[in-house]
C-alpha positions as CSV (number, residue, x, y, z in Angstrom):
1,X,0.3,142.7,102.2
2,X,-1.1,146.3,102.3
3,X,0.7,148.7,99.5
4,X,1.0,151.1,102.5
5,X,1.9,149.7,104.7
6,X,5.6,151.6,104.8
7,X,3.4,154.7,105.4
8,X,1.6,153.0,108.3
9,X,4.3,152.4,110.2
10,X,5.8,156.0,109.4
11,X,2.3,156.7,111.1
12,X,3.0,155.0,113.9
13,X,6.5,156.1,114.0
14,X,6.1,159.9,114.0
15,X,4.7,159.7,117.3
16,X,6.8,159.4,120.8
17,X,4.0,156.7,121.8
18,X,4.4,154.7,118.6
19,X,8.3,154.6,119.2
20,X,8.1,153.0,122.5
21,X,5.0,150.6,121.6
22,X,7.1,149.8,118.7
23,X,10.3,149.7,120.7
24,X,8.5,147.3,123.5
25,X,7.5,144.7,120.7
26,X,11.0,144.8,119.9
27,X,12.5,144.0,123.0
28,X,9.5,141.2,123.4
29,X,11.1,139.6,120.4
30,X,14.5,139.2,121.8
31,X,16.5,140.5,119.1
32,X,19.4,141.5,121.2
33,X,19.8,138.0,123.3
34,X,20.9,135.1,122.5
35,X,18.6,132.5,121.7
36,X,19.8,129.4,122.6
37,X,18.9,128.4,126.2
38,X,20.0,124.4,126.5
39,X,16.5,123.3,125.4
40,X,16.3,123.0,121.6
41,X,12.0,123.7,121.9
42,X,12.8,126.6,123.7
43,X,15.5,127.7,121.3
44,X,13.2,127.2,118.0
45,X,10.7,129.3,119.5
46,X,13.3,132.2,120.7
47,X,14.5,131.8,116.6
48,X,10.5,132.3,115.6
49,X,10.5,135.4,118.0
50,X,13.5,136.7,117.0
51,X,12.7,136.3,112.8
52,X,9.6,138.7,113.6
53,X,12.0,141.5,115.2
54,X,14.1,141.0,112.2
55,X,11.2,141.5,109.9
56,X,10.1,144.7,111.6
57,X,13.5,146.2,112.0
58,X,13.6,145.8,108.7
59,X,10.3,147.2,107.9
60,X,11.2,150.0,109.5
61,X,13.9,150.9,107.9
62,X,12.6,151.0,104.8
63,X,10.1,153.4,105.9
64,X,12.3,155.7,107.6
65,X,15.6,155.3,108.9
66,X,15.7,158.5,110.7
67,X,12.9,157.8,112.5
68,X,14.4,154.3,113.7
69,X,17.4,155.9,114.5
70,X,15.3,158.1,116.8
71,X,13.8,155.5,118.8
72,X,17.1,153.3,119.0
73,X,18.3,156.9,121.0
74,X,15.2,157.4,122.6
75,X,15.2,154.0,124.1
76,X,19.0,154.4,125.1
77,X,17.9,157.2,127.0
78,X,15.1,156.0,129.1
């Protein structure tokens, strides 16, 4: 993986546009639902989903936690 790329995503990060592309990937992964449904295909995929949002939560995190914290209260305030 690119050396950089925790400065990429502060890139992305440091603009109001890259918050809310970034915050509607998250919400795509279904990180805050459940992801069992009845149907254990359905639920392995939802898992699979859900890994990735975990993966770039964490991601960006490391790059800057202020700046996640900003777009977890930007998207509370839409």
């Amino acid at each position: 993986m690119d050396d950089n790329i925790e400065e990429d995503f502060n890139d992305v990060m440091r603009t109001t546009q890259g918050r809310k592309v970034l915050t509607w990937v998250l919400d795509r992964t279904g990180i805050d639902k459940c992801a069992f449904n009845g149907q254990s295909n359905h639920t392995i995929f939802n898992e699979g989903r859900k890994s990735v949002g975990f993966d770039v939560v964490t991601m960006l995190k490391n790059a800057d936690k202020d700046l996640y914290l900003k777009m977890i209260e930007e998207k509370l305030h839409e």
